[in-house]
The first five atom37 places (N, CA, C, CB, O) and aatype in JSON, in Angstrom:
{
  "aatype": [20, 20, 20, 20, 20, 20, 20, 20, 20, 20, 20, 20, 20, 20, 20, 20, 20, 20, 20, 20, 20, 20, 20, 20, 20, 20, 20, 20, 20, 20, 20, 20, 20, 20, 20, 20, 20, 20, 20, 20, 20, 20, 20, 20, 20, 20, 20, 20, 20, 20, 20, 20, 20, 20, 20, 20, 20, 20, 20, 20, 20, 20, 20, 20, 20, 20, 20, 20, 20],
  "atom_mask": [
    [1, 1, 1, 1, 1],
    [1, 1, 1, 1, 1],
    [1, 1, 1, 1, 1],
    [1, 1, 1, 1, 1],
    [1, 1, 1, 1, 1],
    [1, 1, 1, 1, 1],
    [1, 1, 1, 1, 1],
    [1, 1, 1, 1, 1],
    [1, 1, 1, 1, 1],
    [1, 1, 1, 1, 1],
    [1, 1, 1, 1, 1],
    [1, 1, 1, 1, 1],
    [1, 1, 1, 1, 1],
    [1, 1, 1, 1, 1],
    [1, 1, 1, 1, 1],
    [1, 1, 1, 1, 1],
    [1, 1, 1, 1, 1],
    [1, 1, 1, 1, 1],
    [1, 1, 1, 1, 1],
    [1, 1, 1, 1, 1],
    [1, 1, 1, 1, 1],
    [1, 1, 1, 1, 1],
    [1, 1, 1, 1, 1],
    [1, 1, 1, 1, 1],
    [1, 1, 1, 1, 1],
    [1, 1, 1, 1, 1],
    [1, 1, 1, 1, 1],
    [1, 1, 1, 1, 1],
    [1, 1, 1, 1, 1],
    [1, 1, 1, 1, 1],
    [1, 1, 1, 1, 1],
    [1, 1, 1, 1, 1],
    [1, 1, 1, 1, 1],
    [1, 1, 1, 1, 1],
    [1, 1, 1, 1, 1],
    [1, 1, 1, 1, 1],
    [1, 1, 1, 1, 1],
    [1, 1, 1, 1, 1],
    [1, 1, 1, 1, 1],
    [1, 1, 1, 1, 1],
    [1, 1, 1, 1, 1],
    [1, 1, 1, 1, 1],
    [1, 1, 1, 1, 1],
    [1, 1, 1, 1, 1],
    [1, 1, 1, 1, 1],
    [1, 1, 1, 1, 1],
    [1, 1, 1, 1, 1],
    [1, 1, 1, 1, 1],
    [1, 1, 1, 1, 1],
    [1, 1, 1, 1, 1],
    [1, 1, 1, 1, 1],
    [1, 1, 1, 1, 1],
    [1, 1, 1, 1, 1],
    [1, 1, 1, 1, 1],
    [1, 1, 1, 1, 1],
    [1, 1, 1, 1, 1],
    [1, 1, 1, 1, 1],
    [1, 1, 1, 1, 1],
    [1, 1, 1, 1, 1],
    [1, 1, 1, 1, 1],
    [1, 1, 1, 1, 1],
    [1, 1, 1, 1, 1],
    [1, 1, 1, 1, 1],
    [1, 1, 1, 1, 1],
    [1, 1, 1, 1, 1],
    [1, 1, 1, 1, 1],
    [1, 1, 1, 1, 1],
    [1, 1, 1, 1, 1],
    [1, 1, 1, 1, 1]
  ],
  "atom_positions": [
    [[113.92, 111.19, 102.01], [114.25, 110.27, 100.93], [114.88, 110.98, 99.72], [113.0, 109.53, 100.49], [115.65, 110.38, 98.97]],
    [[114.58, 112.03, 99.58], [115.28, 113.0, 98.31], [116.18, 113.13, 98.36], [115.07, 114.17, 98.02], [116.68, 113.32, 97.26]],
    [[117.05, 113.16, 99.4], [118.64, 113.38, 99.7], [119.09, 111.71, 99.9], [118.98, 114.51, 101.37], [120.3, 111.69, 100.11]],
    [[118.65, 110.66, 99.9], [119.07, 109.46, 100.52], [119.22, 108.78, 99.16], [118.05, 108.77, 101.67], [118.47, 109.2, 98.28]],
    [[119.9, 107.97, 98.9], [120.89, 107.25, 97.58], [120.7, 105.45, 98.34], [123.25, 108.1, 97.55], [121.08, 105.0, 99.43]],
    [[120.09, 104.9, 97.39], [119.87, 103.5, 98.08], [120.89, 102.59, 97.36], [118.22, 102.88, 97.91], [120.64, 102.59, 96.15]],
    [[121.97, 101.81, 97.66], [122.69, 100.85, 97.04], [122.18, 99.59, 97.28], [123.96, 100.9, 97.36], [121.64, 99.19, 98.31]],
    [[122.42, 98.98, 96.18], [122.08, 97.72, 96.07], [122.24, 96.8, 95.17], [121.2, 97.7, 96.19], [122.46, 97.26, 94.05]],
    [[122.21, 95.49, 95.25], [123.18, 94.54, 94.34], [121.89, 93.48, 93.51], [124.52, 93.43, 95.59], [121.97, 92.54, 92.72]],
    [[120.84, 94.14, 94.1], [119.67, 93.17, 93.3], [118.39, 93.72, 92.99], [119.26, 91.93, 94.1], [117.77, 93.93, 94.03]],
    [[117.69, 94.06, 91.83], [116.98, 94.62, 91.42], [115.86, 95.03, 91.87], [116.95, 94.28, 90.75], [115.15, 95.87, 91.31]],
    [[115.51, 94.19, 93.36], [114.62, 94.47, 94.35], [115.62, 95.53, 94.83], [114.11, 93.24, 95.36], [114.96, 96.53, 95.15]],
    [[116.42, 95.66, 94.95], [117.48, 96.64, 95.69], [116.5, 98.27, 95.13], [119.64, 96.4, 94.84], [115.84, 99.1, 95.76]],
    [[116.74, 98.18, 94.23], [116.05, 98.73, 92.93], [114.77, 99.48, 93.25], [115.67, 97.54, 91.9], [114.64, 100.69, 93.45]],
    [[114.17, 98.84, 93.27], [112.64, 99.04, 93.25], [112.39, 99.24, 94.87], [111.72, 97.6, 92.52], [111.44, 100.0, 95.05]],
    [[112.85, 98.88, 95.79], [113.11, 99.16, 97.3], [112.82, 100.82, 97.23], [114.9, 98.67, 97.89], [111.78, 101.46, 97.37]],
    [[114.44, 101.3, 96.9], [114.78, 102.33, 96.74], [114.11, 102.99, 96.13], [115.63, 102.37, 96.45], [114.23, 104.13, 96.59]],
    [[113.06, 102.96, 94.88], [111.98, 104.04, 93.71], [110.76, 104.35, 94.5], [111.32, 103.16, 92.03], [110.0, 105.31, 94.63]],
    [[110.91, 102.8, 95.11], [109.42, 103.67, 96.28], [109.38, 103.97, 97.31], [108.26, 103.14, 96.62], [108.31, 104.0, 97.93]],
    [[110.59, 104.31, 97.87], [110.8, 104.71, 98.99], [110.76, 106.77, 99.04], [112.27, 103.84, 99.34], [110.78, 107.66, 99.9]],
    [[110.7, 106.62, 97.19], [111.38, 108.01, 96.79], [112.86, 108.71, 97.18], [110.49, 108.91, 97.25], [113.02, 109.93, 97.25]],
    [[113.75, 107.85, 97.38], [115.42, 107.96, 96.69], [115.44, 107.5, 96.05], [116.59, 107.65, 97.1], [114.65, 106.63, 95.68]],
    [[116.99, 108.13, 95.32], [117.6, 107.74, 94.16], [118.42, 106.19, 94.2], [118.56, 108.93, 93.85], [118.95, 105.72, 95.21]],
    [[118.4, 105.68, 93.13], [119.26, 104.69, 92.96], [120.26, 103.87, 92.87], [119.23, 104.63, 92.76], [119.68, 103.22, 92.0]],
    [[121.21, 103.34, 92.98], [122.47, 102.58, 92.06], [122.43, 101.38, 92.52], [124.05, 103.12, 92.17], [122.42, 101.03, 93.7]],
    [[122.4, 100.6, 91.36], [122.7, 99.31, 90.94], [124.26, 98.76, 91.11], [122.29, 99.27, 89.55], [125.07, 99.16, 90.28]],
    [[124.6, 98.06, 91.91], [126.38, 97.56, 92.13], [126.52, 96.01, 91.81], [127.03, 97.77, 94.0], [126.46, 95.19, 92.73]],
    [[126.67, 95.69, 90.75], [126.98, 94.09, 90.17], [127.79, 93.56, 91.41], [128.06, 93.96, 88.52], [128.76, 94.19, 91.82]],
    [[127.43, 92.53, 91.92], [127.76, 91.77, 92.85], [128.53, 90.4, 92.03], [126.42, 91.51, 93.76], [129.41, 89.81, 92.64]],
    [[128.14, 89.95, 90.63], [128.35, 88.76, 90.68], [127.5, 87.81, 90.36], [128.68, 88.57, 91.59], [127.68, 86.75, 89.76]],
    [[126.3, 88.43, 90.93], [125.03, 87.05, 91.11], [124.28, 88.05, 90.0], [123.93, 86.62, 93.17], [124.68, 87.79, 88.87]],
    [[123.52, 88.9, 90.02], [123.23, 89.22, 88.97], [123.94, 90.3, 87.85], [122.22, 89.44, 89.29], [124.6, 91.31, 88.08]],
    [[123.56, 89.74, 86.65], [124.66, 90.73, 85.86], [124.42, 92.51, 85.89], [124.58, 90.24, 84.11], [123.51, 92.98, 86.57]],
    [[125.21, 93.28, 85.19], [125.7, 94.49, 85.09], [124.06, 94.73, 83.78], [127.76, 94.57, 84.53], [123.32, 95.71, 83.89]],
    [[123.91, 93.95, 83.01], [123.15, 94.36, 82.08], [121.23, 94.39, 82.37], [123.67, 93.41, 80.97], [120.34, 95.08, 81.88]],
    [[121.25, 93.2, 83.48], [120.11, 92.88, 84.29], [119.73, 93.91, 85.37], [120.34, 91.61, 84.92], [118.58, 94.1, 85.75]],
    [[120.54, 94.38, 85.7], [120.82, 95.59, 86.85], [120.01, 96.72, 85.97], [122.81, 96.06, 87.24], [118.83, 96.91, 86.26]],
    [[120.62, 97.49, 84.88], [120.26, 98.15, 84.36], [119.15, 98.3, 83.81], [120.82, 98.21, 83.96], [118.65, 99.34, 83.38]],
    [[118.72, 97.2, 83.82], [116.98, 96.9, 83.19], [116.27, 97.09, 84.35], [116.5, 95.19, 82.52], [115.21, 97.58, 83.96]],
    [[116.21, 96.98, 85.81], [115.4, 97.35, 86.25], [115.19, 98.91, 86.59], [115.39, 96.62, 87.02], [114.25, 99.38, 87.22]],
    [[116.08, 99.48, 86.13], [115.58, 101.3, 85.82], [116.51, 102.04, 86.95], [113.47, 101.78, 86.24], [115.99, 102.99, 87.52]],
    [[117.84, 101.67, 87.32], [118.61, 102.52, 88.9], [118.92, 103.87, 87.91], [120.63, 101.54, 89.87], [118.95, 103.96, 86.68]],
    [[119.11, 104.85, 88.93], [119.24, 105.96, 88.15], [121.22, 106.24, 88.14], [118.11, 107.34, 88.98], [121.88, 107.15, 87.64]],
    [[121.57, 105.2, 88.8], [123.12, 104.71, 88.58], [123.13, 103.65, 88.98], [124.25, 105.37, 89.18], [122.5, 103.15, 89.92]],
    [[124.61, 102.8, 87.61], [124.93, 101.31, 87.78], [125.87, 100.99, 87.47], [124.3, 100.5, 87.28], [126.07, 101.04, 86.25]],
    [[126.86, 100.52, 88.25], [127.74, 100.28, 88.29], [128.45, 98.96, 87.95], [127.77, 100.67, 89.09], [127.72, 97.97, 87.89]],
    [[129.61, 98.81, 87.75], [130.42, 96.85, 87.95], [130.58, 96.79, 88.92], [131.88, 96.21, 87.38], [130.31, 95.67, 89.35]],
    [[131.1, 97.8, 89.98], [131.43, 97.6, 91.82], [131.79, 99.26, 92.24], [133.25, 96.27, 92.29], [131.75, 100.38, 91.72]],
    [[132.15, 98.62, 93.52], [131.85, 100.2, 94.56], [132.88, 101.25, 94.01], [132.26, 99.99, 96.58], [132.7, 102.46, 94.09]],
    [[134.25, 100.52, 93.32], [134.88, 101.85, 92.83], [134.14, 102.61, 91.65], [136.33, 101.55, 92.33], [134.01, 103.82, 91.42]],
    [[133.8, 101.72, 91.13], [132.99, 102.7, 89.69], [131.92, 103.23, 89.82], [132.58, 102.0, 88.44], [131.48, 104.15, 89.13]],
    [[131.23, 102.51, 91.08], [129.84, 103.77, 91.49], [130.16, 105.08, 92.6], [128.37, 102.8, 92.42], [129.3, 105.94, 92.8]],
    [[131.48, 105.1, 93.28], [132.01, 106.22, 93.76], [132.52, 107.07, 92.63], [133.0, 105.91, 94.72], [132.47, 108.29, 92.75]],
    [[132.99, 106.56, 91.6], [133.66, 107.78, 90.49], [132.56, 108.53, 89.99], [134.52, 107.17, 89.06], [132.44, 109.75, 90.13]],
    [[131.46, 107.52, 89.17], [130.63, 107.91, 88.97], [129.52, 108.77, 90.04], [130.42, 107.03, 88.43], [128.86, 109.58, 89.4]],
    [[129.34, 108.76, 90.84], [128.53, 109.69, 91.66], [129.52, 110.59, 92.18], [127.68, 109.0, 92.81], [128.97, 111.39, 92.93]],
    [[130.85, 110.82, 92.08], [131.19, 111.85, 92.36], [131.41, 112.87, 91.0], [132.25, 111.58, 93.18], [131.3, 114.07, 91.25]],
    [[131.75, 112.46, 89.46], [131.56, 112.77, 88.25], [130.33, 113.39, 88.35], [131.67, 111.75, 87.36], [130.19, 114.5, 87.84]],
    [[129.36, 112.81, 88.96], [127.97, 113.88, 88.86], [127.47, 114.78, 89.55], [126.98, 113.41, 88.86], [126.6, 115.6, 89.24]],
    [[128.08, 114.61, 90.63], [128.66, 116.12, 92.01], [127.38, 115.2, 93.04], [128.04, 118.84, 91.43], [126.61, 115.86, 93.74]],
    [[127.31, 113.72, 93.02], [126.51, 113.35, 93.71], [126.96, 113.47, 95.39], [126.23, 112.09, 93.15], [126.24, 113.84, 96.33]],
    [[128.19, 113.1, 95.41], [129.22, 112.6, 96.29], [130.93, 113.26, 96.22], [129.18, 111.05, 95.93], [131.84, 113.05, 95.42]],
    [[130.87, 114.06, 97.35], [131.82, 114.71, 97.28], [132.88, 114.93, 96.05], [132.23, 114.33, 98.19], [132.54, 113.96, 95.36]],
    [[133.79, 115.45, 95.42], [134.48, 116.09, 94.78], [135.11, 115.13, 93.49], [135.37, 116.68, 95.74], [135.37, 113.97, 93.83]],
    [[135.36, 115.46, 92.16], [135.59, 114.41, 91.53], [137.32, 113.76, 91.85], [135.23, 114.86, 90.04], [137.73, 112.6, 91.78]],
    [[137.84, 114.72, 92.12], [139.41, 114.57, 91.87], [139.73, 113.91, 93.67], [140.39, 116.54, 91.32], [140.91, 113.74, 94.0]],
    [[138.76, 113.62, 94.57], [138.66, 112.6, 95.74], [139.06, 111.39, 96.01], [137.72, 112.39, 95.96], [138.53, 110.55, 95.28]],
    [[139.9, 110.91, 96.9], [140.24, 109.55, 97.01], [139.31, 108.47, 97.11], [140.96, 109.44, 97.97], [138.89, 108.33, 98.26]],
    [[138.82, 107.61, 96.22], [138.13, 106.84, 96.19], [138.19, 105.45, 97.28], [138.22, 106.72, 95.0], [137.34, 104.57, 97.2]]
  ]
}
């Protein structure tokens, strides 16, 4: 679970993932907002899948920053 990154679009997504012991990200789907996401505690959160690939690669989560997204 330490190496495993859980995505997900709903704040159970969330909490799935904290006790599973991986890390997080929150991906706004639409149905719930970008600001609601963030309140349940992901340790990344995104508006959608391009901005949570930049961002986890910006943090050397996910291969290289300058990478085709």
């Amino acid at each position: 679970p330490e190496t495993a990154l859980m995505v997900g679009d709903h704040p159970m997504d969330v909490e799935t993932g904290r006790r599973a012991g991986a890390k997080t990200c929150a991906v706004a789907s639409g149905r719930i907002s970008l600001g609601d996401l963030k309140a349940s505690g992901p340790d990344y959160a995104a508006r959608d899948c391009r901005e949570m690939m930049e961002i986890l690669r910006g943090n050397g989560e996910f291969g290289s920053p300058s990478a085709d997204v």
